[in-house]
N, C-alpha and C positions, 0 to 999 in steps of 0.2 A: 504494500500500500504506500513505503512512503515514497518510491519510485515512481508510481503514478503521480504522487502530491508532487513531487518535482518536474515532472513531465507537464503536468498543471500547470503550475507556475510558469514553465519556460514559452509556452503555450500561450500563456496571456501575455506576459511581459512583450512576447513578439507579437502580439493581436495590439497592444494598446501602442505600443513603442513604434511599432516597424509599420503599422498596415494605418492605410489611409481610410479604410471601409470599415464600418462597426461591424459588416459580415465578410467574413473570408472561406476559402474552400480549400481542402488537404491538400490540395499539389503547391497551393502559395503557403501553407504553414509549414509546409515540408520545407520550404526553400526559405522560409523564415528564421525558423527553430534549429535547423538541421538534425532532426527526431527522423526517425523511421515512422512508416505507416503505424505500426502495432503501436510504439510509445504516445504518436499523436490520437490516436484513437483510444487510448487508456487514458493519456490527460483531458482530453476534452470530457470523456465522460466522466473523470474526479470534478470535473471545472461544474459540468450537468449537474450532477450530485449537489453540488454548491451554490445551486442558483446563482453563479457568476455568466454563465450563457446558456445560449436558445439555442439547441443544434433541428436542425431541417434534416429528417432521416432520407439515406438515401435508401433506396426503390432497386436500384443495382446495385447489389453492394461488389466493388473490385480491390481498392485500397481503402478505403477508407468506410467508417459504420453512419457516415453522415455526409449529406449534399454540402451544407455551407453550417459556418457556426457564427452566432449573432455575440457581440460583446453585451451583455443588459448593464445597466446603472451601476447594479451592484457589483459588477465586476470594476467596472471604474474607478469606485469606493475603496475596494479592498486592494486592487492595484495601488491607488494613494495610501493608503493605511498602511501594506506590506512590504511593496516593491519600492515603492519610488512617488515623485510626484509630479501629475500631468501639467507641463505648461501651458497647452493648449488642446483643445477635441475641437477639429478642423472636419 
């Protein structure tokens, strides 16, 4: 589990830090985080778990257990609280 919690975090950090979109999809977190499918797919769902995001199931699943994942408030929140703090949500 805490392998996932860190996969989490690395997940967000590069959702709030790195991505201009409040929703991204596994091939741009992939290239974000540099995670493998499996750990991005274990973090988003620790993130799920957290009410820190919205994941959009996908329908095919090939890499990844979700279409796009939405950043919510409270991921924002707890990003400011844990990780760091946003100078700007563009």
């Amino acid at each position: 589990m805490e392998s996932d919690y860190e996969n989490a975090m690395l997940v967000l950090k590069g959702m709030v830090e790195r991505s201009r979109l409040r929703t991204t999809g596994g091939d741009a977190l992939r290239l974000i985080t540099n995670l493998g499918c499996d750990e991005i797919n274990d973090g988003v769902d620790c993130l799920e778990k957290m009410k820190l995001v919205k994941t959009e199931r996908a329908i095919n699943k090939v890499f990844f257990d979700f279409a796009n994942v939405t950043v919510l408030p409270e991921g924002y929140n707890y990003y400011n609280e844990h990780l760091g703090k946003i100078t700007s949500m563009e």
